[in-house]
C-alpha positions as semicolon CSV with decimal commas, in nm:
position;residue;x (nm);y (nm);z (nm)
1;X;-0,795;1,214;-1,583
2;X;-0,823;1,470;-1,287
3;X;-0,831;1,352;-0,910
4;X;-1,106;1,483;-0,696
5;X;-0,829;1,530;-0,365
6;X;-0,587;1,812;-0,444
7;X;-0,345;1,550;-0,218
8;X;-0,385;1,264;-0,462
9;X;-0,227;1,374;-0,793
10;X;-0,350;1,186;-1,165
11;X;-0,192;1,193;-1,476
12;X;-0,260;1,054;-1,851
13;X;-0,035;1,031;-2,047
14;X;0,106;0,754;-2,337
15;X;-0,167;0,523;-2,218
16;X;-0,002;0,506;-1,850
17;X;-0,193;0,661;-1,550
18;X;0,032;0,792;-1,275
19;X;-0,142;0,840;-0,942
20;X;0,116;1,033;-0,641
21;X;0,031;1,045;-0,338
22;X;0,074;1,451;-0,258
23;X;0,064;1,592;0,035
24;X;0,455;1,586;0,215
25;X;0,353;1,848;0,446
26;X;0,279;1,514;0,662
27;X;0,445;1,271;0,524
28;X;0,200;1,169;0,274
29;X;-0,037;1,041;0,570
30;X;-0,321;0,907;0,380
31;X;-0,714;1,044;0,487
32;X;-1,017;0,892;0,389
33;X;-1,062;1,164;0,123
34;X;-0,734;1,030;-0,009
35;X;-0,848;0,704;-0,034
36;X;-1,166;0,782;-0,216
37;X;-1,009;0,977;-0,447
38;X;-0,715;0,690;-0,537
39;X;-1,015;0,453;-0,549
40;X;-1,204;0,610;-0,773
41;X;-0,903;0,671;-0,987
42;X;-0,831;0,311;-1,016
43;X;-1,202;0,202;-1,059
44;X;-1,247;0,411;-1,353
45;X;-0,882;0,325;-1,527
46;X;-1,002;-0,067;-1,420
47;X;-1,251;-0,008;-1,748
48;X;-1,068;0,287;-1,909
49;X;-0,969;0,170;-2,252
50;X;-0,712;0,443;-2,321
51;X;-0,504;0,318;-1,983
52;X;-0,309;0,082;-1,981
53;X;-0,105;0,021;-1,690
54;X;-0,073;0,249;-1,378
55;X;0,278;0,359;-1,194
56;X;0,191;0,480;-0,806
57;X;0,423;0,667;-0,629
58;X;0,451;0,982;-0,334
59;X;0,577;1,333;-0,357
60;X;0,854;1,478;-0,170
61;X;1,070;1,159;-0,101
62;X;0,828;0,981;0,084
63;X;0,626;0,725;-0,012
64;X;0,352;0,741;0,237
65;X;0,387;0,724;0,647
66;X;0,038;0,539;0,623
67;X;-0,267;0,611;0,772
68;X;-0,332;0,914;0,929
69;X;-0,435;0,824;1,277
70;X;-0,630;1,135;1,340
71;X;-0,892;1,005;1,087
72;X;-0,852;0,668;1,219
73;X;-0,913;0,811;1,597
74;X;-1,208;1,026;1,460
75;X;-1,365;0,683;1,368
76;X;-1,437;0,684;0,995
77;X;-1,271;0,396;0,854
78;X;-1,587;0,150;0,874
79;X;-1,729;-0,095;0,709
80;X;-1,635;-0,251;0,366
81;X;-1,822;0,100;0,199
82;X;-1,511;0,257;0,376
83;X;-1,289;0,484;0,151
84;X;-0,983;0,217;0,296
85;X;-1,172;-0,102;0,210
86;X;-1,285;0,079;-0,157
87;X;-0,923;0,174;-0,202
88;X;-0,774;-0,221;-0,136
89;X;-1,042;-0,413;-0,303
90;X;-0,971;-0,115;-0,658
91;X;-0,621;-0,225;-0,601
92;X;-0,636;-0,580;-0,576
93;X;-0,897;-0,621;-0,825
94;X;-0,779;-0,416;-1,080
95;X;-0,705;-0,624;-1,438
96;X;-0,428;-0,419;-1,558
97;X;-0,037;-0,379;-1,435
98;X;0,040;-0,144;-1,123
99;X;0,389;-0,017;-1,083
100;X;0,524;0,123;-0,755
101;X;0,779;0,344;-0,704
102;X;0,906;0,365;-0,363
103;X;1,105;0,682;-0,202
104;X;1,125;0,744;0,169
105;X;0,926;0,523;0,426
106;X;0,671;0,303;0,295
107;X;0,493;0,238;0,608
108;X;0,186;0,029;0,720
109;X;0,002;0,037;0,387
110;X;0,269;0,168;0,215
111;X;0,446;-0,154;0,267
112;X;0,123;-0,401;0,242
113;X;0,008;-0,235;-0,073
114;X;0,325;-0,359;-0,260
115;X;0,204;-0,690;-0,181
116;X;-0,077;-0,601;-0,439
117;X;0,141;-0,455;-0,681
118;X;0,277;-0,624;-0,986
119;X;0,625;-0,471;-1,011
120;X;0,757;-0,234;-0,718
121;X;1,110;-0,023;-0,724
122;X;1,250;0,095;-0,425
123;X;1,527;0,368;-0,395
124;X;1,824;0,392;-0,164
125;X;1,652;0,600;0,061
126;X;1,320;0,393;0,126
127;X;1,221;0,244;0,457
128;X;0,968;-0,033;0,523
129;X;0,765;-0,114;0,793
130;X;0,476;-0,264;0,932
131;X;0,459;-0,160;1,294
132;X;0,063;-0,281;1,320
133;X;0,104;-0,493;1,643
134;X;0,353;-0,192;1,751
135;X;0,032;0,012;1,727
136;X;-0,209;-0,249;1,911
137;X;-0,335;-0,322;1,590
138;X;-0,333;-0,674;1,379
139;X;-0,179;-0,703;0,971
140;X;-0,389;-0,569;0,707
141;X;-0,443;-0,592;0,322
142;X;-0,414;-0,984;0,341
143;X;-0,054;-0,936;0,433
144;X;-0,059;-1,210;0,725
145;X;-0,171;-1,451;0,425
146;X;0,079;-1,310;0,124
147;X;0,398;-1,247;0,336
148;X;0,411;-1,579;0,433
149;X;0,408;-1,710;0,108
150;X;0,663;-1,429;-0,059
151;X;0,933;-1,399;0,267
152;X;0,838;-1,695;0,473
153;X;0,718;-1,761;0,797
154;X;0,968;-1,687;0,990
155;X;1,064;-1,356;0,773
156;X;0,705;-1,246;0,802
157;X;0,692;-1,298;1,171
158;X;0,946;-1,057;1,253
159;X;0,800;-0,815;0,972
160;X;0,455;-0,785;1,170
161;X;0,510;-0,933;1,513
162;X;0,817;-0,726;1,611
163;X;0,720;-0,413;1,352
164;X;1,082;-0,469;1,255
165;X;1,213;-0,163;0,961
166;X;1,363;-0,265;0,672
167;X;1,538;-0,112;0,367
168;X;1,549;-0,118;-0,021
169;X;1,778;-0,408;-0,006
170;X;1,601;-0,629;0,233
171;X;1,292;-0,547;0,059
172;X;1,456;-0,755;-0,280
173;X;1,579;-0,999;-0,086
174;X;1,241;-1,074;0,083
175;X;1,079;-1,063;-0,244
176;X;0,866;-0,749;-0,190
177;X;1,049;-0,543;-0,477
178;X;1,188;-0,601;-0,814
179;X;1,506;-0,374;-0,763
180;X;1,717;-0,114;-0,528
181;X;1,800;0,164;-0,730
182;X;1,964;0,533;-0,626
183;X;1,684;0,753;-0,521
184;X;1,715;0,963;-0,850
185;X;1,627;0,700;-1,081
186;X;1,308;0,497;-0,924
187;X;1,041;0,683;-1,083
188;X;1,184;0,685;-1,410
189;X;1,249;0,305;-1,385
190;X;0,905;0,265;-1,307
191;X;0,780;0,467;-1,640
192;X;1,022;0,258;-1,832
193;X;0,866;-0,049;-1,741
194;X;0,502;0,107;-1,762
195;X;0,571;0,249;-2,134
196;X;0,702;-0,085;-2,215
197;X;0,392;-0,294;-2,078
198;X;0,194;-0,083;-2,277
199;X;0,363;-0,198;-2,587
200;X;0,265;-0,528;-2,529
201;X;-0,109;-0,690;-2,639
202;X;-0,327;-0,547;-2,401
203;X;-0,523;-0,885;-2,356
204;X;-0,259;-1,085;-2,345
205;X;-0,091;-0,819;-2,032
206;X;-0,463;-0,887;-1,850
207;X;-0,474;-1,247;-1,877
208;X;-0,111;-1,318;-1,771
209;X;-0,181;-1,112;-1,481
210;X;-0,516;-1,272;-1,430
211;X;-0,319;-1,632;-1,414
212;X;-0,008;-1,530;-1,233
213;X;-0,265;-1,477;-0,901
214;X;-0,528;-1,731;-0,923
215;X;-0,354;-1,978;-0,740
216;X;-0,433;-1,703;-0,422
217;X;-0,679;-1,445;-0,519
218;X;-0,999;-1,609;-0,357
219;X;-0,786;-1,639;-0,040
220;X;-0,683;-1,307;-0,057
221;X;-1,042;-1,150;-0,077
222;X;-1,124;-1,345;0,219
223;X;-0,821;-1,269;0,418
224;X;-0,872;-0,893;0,309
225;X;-1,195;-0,923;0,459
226;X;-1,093;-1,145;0,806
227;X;-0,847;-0,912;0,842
228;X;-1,027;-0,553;0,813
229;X;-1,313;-0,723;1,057
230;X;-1,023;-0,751;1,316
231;X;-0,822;-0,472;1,251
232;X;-1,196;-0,245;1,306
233;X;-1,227;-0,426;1,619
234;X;-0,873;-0,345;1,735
235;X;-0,914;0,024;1,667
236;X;-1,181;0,049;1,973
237;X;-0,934;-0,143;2,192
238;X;-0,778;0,017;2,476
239;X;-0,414;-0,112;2,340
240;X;-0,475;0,091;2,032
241;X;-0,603;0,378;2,238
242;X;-0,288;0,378;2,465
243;X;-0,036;0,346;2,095
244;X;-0,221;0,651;1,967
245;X;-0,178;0,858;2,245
246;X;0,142;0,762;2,319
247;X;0,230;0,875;1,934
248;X;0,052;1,208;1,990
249;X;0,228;1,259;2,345
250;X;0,588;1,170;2,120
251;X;0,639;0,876;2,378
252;X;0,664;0,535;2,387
253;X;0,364;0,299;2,423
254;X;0,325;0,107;2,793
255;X;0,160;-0,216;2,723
256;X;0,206;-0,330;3,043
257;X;-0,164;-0,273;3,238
258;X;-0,273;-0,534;2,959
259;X;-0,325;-0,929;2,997
């Protein structure tokens, strides 16, 4: 199974797709062509007999530093045809088990895709955050709904109000990952527990997985959806203008013109 994006890397093998998010150069900022390509990758396996379960990570130590605001400036993530909304609704529709494994920061998406993962490992070295207000932006990927319920309230509220960073650790404690592990050994953990889901009946894997969400998948879709409708909204504000530039001008934001 080849990707289309030489950033997004895809390999078969013993019935588990890996999917690595390539391109450290920057961090492992993800473009729309990114997205596409790690959609399409998880819309065929979605139907793809000969896989099994999937195990996501990023190259170089990092994870991913999340969206890469130049495409996000240039205006190309809209719509629900968007590479971005393609990419979350593969993810959180797809039947099968998802590993992550988690070096480096795990930021913005890198953080709120977890949420959609079944099992996540995080090494010594990652770094969470969700610095979406911090951006003049609003929560994504039905995290304001799901990070309630996994950390909550109060948790979540300093997780997306204040943009607060968090480690491995944390990240267990709040519920986010399965373990903290030294650096070295998260991706093999990961294949470990891939190989050994694929030992077990197929069917059986789906349907489990299948009844483990119902209880919030409808009100995920729809907060996926409430949620992208705002967050497109917020990146033609002037607040999210101001964050961006202050990022490319390496200062900090000033808020403080705004009511």
């Amino acid at each position: 199974m080849q990707s289309p994006c030489k950033e997004i890397q895809a390999q078969l093998a013993e019935r588990v797709l890996e999917i690595t998010i390539d391109r450290p150069q920057r961090k492992n900022a993800l473009t729309m062509a990114m997205y596409a390509a790690m959609a399409d990758l998880l819309e065929n396996a979605a139907t793809d007999a000969e896989v099994r379960a999937v195990v996501i990570s990023g190259a170089g130590g990092v994870f991913t530093s999340g969206n890469d605001l130049t495409d996000f400036l240039g205006g190309s993530a809209q719509g629900e045809e968007s590479p971005v909304f393609r990419f979350m609704q593969a993810l959180y529709q797809f039947p099968k088990p998802v590993i992550a494994a988690v070096n480096g920061p795990a930021v913005g998406i890198g953080t709120t895709m977890l949420l959609h993962c079944d099992m996540a490992f995080a090494g010594d070295d990652a770094l969470f955050q969700m610095p979406f207000v911090n951006l003049g932006l609003c929560p994504e990927y039905a995290s304001s709904f799901l990070l309630p319920r996994i950390a909550g309230h109060a948790r979540a509220s300093e997780l997306l109000l204040l943009g607060k960073k968090f480690d491995a650790c944390e990240a267990v404690e709040l519920g986010i990952c399965n373990a903290a592990l030294p650096a070295a050994e998260v991706l093999t953990r990961a294949r470990e527990v891939a190989a050994e889901l694929v030992t077990r009946a197929p069917e059986a894997v789906r349907l489990s997985k299948r009844l483990l969400r119902k209880g919030t998948y409808e009100r995920g879709l729809e907060c996926i959806r409430e949620e992208a409708k705002h967050f497109l909204e917020r990146l033609g504000s002037e607040e999210f203008r101001e964050a961006a530039t202050a990022f490319m001008e390496k200062r900090p934001a000033d808020f403080s013109r705004f009511e």
